[in-house]
PDB file of N, H, CA, C and O in Angstrom:
ATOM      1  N   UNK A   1     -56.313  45.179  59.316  1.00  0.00           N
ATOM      2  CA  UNK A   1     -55.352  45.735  60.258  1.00  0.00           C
ATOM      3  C   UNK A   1     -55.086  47.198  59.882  1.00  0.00           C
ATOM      4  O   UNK A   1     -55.023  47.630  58.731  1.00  0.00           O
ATOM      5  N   UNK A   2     -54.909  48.048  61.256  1.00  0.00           N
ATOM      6  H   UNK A   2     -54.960  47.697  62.191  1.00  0.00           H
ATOM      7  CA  UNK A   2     -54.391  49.439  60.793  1.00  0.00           C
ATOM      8  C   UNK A   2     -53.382  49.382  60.236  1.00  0.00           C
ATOM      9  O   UNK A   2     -52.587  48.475  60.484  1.00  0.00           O
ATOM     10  N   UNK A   3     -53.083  50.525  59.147  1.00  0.00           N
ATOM     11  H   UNK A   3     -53.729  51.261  58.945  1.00  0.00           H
ATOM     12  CA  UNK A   3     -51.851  50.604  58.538  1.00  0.00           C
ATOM     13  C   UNK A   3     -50.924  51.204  59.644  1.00  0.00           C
ATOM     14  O   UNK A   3     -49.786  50.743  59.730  1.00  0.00           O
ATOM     15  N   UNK A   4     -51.253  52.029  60.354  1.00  0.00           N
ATOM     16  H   UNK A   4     -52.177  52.403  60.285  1.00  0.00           H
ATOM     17  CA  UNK A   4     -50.264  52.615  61.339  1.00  0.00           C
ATOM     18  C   UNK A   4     -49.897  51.855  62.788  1.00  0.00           C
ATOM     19  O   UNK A   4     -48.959  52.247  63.482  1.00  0.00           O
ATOM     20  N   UNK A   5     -50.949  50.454  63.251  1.00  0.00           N
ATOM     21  H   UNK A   5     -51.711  50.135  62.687  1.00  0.00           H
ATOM     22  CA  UNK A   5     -50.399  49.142  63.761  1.00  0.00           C
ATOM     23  C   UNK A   5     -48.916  48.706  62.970  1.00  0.00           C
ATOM     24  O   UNK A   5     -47.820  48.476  63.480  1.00  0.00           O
ATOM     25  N   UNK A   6     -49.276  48.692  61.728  1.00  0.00           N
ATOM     26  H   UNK A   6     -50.167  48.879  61.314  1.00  0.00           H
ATOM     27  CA  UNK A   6     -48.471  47.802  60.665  1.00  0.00           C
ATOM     28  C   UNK A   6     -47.480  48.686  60.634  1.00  0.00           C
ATOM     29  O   UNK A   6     -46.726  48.528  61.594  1.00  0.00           O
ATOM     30  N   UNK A   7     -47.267  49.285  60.143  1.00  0.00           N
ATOM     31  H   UNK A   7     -47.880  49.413  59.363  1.00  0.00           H
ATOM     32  CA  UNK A   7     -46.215  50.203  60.089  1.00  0.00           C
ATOM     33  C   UNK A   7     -45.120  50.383  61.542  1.00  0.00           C
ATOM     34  O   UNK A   7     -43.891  50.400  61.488  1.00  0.00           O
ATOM     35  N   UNK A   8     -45.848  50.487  62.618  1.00  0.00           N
ATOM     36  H   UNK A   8     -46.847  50.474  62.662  1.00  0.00           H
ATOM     37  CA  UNK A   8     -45.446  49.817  64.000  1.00  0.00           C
ATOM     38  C   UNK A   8     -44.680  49.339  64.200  1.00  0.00           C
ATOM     39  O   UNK A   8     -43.517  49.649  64.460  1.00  0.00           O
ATOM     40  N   UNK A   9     -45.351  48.213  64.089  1.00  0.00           N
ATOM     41  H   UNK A   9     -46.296  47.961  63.878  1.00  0.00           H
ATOM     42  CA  UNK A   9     -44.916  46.636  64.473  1.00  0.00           C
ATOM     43  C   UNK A   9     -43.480  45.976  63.215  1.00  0.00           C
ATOM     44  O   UNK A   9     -42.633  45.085  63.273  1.00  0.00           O
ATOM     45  N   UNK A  10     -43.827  46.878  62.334  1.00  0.00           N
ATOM     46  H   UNK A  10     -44.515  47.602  62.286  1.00  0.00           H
ATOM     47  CA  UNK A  10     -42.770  46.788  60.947  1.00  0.00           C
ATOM     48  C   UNK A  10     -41.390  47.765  61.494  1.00  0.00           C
ATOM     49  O   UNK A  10     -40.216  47.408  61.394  1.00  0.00           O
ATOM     50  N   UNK A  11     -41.835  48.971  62.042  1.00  0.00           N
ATOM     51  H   UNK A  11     -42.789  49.261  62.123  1.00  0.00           H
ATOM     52  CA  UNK A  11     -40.732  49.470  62.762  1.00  0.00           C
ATOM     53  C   UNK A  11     -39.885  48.994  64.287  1.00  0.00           C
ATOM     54  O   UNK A  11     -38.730  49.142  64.687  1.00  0.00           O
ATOM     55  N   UNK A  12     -41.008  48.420  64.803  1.00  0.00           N
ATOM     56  H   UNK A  12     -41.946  48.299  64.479  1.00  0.00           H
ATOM     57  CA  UNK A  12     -40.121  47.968  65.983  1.00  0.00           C
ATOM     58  C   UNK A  12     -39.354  46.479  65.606  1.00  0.00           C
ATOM     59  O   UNK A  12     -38.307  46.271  66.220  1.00  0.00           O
ATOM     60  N   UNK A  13     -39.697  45.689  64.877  1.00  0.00           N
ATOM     61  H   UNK A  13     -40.548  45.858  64.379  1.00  0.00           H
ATOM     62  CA  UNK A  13     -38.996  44.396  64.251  1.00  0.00           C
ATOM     63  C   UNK A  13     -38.115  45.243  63.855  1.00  0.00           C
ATOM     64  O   UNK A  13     -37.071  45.337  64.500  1.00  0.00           O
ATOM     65  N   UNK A  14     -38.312  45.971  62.821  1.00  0.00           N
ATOM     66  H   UNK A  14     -39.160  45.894  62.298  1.00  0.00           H
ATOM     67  CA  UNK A  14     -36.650  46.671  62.450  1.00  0.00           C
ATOM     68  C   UNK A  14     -35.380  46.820  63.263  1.00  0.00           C
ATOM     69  O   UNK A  14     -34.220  46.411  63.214  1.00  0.00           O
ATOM     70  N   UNK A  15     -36.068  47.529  63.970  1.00  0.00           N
ATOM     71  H   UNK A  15     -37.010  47.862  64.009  1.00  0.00           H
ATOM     72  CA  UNK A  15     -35.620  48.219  65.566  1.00  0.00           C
ATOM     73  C   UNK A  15     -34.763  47.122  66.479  1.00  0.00           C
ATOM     74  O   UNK A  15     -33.669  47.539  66.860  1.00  0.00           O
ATOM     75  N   UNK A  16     -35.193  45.517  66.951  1.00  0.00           N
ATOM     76  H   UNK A  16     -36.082  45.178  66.642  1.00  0.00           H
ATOM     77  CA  UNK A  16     -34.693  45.038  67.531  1.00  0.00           C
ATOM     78  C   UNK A  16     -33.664  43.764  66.727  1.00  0.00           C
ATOM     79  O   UNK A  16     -32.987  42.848  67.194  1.00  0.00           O
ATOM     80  N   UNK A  17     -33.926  44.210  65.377  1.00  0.00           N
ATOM     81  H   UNK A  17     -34.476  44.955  64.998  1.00  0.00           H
ATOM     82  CA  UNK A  17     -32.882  43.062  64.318  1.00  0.00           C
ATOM     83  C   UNK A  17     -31.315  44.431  64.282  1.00  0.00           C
ATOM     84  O   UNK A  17     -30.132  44.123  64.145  1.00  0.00           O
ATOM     85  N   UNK A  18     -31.855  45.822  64.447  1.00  0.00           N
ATOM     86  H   UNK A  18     -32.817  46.073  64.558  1.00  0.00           H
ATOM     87  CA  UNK A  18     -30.457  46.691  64.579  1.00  0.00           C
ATOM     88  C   UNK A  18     -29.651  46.541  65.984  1.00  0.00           C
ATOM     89  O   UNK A  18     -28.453  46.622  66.253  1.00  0.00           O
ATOM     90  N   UNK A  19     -30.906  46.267  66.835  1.00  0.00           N
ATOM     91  H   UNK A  19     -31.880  46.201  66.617  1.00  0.00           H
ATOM     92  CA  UNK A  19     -30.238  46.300  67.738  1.00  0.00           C
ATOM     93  C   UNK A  19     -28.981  45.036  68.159  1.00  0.00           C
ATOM     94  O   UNK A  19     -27.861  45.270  68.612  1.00  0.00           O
ATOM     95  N   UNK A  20     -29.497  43.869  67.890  1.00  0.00           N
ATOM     96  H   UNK A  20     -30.407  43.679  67.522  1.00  0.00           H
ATOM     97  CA  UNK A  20     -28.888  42.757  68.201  1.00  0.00           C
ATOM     98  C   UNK A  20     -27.625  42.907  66.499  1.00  0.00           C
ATOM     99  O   UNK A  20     -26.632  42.202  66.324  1.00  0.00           O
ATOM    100  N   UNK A  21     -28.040  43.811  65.712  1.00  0.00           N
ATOM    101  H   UNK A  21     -28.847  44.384  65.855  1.00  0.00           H
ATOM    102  CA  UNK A  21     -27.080  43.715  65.012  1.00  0.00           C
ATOM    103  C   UNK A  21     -25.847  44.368  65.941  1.00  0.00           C
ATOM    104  O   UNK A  21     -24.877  43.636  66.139  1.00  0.00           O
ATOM    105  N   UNK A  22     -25.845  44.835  66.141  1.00  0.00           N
ATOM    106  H   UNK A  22     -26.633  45.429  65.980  1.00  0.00           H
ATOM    107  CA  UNK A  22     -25.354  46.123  66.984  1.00  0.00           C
ATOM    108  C   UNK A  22     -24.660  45.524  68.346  1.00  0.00           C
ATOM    109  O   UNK A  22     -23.613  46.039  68.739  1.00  0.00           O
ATOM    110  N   UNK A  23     -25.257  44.425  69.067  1.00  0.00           N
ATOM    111  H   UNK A  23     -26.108  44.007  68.747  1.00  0.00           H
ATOM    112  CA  UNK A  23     -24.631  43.840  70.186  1.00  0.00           C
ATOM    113  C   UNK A  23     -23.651  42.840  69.251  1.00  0.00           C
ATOM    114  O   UNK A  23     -22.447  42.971  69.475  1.00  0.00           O
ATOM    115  N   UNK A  24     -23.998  41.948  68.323  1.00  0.00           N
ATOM    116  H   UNK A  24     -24.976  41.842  68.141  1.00  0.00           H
ATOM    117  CA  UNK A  24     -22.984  41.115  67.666  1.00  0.00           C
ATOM    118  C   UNK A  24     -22.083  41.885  67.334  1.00  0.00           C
ATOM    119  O   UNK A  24     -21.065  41.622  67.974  1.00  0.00           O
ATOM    120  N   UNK A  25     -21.938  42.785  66.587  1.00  0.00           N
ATOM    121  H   UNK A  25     -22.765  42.999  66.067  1.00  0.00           H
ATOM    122  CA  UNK A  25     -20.873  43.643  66.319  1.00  0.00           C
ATOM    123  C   UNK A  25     -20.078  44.071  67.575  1.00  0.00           C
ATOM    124  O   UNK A  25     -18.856  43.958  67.471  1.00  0.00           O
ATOM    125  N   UNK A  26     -20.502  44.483  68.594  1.00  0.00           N
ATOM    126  H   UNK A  26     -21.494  44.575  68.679  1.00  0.00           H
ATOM    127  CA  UNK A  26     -19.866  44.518  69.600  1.00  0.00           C
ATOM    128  C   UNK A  26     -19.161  43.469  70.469  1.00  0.00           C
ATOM    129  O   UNK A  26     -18.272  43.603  71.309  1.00  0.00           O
ATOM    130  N   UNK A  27     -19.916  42.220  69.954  1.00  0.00           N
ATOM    131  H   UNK A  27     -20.638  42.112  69.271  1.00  0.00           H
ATOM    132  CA  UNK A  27     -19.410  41.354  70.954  1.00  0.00           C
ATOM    133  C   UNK A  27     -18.126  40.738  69.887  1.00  0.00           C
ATOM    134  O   UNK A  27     -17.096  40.270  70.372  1.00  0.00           O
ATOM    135  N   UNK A  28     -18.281  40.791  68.883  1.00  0.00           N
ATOM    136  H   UNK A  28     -19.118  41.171  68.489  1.00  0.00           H
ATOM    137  CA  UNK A  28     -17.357  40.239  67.693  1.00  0.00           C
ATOM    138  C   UNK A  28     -16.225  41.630  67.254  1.00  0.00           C
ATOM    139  O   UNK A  28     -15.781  41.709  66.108  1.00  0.00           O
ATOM    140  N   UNK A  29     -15.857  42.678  68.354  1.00  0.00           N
ATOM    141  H   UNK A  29     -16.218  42.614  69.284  1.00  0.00           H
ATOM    142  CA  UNK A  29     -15.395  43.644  67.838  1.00  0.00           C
ATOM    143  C   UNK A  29     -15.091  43.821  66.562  1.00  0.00           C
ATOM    144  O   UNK A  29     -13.934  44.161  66.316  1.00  0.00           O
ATOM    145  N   UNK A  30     -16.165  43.613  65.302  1.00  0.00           N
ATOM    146  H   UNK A  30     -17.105  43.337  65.503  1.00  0.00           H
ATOM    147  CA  UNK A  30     -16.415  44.086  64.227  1.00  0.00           C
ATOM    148  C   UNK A  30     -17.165  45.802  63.713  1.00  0.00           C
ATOM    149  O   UNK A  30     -17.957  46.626  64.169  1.00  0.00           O
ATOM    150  N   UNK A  31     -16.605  45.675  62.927  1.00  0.00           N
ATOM    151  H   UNK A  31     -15.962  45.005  62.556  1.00  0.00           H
ATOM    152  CA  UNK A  31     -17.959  47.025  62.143  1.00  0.00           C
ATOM    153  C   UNK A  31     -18.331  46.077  60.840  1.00  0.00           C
ATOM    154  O   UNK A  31     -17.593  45.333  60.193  1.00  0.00           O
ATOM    155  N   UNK A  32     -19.696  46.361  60.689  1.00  0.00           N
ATOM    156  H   UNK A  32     -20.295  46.965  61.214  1.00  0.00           H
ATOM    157  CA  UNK A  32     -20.179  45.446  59.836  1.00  0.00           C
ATOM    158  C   UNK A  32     -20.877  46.902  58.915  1.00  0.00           C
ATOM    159  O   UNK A  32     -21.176  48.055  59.228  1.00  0.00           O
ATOM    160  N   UNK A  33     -20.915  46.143  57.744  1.00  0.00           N
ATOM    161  H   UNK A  33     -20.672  45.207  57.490  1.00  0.00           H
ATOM    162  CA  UNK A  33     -21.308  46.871  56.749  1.00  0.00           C
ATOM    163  C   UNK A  33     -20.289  48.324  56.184  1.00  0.00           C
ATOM    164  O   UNK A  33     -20.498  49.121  55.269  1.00  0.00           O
ATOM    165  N   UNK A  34     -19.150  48.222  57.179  1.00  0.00           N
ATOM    166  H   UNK A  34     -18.980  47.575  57.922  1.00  0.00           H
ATOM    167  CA  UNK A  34     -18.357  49.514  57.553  1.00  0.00           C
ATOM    168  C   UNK A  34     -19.216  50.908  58.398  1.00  0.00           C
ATOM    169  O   UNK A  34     -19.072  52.115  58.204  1.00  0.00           O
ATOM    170  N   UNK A  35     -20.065  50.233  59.304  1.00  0.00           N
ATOM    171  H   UNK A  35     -20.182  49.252  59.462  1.00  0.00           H
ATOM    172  CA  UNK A  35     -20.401  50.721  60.428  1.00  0.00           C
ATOM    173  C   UNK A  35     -20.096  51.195  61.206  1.00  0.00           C
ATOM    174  O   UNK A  35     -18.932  51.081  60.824  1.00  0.00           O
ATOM    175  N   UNK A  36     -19.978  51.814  62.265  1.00  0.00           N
ATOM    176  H   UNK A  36     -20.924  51.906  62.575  1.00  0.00           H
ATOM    177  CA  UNK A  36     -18.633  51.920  63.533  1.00  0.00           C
ATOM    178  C   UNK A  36     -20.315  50.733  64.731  1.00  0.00           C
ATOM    179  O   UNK A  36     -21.500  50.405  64.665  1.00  0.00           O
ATOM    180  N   UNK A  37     -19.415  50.655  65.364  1.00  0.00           N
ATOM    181  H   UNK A  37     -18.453  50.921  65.417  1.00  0.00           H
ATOM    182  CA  UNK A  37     -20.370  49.721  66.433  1.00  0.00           C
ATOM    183  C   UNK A  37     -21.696  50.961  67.235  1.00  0.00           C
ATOM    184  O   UNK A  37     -22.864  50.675  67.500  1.00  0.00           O
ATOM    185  N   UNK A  38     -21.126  52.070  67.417  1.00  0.00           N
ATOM    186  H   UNK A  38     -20.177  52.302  67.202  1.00  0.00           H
ATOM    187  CA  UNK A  38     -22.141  52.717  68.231  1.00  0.00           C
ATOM    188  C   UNK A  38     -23.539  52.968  67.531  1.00  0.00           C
ATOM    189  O   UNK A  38     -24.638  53.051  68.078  1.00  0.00           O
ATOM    190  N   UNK A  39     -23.264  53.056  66.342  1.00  0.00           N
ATOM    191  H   UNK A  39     -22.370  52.989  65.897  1.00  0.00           H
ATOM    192  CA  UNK A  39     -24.549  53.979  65.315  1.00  0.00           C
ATOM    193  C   UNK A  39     -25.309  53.241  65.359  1.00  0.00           C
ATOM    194  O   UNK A  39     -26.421  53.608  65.737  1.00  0.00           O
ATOM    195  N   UNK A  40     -25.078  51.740  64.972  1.00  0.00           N
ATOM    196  H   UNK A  40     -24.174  51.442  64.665  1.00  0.00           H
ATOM    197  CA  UNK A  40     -26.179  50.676  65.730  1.00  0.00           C
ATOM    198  C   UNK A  40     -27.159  50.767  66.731  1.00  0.00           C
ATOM    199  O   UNK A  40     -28.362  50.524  66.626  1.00  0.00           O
ATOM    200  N   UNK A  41     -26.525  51.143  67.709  1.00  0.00           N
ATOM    201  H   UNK A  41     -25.548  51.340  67.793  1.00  0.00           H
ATOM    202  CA  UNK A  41     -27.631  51.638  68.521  1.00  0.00           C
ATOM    203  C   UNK A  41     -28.348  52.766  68.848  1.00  0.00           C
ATOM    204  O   UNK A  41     -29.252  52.774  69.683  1.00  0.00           O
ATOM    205  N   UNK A  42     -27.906  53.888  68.105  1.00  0.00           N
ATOM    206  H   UNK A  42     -27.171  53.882  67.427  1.00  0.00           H
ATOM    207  CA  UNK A  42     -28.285  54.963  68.008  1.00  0.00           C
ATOM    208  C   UNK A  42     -29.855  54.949  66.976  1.00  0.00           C
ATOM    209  O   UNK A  42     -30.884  55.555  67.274  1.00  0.00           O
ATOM    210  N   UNK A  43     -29.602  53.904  65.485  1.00  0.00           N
ATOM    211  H   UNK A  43     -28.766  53.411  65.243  1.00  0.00           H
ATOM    212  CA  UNK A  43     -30.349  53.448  64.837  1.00  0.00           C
ATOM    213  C   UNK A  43     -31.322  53.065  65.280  1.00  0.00           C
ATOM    214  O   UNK A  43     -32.408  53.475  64.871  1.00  0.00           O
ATOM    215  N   UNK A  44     -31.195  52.124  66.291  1.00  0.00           N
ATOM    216  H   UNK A  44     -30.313  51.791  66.623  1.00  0.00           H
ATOM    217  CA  UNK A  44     -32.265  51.232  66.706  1.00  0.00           C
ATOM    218  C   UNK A  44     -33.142  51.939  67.836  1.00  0.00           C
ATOM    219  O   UNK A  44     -34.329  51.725  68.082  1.00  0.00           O
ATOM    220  N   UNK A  45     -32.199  52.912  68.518  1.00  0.00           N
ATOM    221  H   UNK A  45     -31.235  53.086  68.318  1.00  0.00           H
ATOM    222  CA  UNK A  45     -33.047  53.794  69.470  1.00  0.00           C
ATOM    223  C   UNK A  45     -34.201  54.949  68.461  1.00  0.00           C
ATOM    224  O   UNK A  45     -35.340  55.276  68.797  1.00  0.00           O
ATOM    225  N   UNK A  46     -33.561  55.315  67.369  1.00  0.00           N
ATOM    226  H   UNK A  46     -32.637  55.049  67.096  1.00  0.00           H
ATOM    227  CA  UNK A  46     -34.654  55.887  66.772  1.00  0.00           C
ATOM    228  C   UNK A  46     -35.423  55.164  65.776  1.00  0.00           C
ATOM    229  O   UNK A  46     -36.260  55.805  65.141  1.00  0.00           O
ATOM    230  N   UNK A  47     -35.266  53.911  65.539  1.00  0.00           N
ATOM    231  H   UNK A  47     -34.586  53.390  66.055  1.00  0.00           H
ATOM    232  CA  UNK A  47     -36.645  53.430  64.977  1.00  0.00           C
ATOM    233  C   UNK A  47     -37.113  53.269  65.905  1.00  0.00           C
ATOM    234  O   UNK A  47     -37.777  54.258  66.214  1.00  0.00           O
ATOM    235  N   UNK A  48     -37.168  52.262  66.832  1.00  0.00           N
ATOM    236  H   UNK A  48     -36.628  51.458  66.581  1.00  0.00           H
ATOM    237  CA  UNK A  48     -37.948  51.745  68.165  1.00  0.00           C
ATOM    238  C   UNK A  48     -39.071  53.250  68.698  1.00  0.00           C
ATOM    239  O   UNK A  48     -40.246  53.241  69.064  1.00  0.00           O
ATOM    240  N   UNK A  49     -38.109  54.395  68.536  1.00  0.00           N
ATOM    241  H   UNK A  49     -37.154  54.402  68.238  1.00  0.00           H
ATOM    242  CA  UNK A  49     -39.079  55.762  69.289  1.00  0.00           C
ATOM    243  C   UNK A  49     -40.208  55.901  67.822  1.00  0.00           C
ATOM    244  O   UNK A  49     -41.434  55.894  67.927  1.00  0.00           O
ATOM    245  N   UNK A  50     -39.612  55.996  66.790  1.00  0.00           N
ATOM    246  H   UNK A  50     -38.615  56.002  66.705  1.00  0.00           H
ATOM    247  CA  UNK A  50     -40.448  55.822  65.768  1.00  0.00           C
ATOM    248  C   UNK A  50     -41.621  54.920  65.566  1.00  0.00           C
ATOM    249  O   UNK A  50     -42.726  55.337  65.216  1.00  0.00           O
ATOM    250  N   UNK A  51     -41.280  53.413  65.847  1.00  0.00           N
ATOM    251  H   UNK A  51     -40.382  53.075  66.131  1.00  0.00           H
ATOM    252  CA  UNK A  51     -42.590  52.562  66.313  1.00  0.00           C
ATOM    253  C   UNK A  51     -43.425  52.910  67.329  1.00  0.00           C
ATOM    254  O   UNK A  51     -44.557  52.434  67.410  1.00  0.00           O
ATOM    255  N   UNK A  52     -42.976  53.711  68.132  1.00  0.00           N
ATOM    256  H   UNK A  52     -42.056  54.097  68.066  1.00  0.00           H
ATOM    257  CA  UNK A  52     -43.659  54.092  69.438  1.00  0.00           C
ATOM    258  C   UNK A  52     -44.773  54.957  68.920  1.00  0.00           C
ATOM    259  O   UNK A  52     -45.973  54.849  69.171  1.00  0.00           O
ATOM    260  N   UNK A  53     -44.077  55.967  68.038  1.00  0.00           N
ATOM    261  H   UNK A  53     -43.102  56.055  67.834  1.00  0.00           H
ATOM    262  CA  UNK A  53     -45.058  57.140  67.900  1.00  0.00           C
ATOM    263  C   UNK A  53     -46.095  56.851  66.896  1.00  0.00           C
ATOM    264  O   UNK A  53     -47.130  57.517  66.905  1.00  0.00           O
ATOM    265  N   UNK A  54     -45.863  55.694  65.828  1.00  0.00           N
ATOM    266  H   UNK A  54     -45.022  55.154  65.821  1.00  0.00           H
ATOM    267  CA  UNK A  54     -46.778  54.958  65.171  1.00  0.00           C
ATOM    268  C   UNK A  54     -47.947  54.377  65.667  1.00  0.00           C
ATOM    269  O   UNK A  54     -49.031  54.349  65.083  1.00  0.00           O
ATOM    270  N   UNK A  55     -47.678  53.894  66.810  1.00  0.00           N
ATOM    271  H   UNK A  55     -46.798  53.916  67.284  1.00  0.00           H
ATOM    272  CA  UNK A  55     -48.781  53.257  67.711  1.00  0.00           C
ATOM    273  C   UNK A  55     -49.358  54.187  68.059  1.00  0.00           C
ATOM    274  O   UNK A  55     -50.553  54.290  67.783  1.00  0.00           O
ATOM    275  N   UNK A  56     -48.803  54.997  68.655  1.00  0.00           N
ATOM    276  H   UNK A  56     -47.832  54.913  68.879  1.00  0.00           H
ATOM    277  CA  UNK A  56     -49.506  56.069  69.785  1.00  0.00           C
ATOM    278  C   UNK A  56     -50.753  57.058  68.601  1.00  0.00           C
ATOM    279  O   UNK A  56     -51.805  57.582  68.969  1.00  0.00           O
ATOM    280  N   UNK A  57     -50.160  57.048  67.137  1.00  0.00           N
ATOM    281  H   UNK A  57     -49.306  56.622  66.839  1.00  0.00           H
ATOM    282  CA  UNK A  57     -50.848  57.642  66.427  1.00  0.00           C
ATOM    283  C   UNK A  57     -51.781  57.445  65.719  1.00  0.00           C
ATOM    284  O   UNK A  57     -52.625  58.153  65.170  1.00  0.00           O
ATOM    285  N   UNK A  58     -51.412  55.702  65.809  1.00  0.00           N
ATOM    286  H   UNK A  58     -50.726  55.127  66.255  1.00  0.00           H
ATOM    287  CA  UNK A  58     -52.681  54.488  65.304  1.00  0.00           C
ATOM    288  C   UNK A  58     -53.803  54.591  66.367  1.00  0.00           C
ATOM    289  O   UNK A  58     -54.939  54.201  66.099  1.00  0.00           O
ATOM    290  N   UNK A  59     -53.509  55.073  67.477  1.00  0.00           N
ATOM    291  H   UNK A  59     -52.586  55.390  67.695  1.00  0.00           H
ATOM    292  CA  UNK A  59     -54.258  54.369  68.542  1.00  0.00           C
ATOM    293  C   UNK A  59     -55.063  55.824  68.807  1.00  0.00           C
ATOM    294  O   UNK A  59     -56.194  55.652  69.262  1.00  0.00           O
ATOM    295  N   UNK A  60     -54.668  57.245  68.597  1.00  0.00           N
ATOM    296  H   UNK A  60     -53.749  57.385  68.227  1.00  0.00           H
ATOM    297  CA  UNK A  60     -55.499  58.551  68.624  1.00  0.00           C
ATOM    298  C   UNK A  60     -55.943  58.617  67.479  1.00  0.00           C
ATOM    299  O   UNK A  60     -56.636  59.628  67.589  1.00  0.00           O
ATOM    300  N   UNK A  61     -56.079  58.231  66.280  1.00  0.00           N
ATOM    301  H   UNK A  61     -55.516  57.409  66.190  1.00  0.00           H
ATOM    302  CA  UNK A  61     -56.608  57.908  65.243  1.00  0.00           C
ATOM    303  C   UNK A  61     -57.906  57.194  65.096  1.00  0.00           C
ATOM    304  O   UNK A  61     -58.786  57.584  64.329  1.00  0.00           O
ATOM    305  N   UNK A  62     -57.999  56.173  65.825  1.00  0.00           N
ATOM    306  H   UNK A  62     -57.284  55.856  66.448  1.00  0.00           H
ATOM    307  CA  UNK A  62     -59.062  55.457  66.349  1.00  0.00           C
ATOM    308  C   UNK A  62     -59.685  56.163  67.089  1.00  0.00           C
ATOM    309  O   UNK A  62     -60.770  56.507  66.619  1.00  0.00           O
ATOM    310  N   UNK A  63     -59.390  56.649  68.367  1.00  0.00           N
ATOM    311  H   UNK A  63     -58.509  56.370  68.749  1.00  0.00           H
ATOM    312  CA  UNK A  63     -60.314  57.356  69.180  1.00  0.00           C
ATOM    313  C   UNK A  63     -61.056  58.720  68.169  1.00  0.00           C
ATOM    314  O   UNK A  63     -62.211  59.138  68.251  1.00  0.00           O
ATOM    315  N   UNK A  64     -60.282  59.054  67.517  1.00  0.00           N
ATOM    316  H   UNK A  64     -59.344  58.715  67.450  1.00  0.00           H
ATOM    317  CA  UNK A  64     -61.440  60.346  66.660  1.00  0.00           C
ATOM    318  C   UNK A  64     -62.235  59.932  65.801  1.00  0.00           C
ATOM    319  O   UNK A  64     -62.941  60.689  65.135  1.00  0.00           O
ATOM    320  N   UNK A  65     -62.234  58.450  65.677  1.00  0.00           N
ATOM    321  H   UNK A  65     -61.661  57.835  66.218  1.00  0.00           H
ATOM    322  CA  UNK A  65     -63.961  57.874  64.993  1.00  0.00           C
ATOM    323  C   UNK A  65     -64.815  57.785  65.716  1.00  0.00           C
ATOM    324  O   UNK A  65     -65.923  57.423  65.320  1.00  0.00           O
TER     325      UNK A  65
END
């Protein structure tokens, strides 16, 4: 497997365990970890763009072999 698949797919799992961290906290008007509720999703919007650009870089990586 590509490392930059992996790395990916390792970032977008990240990405959607912040996110749903992030809706529980909201739905439980908690801050967890001493969080505030929004950064949660701010988090998860930039790993998720981060997995994106992993792929996109796994995948032009390949094409220049």
């Amino acid at each position: 497997m590509d490392v930059w698949k992996l790395l990916a797919w390792i970032s977008i799992f990240c990405g959607l365990v912040t996110y749903l961290i992030g809706w529980s906290a909201l739905l439980l008007s908690a801050t967890i970890w001493g969080i505030a509720t929004e950064f949660w999703f701010y988090d998860a919007i930039a790993v998720g763009i981060f997995g994106v650009f992993f792929l996109m870089y796994g995948s032009y990586g390949r094409q220049l072999k």
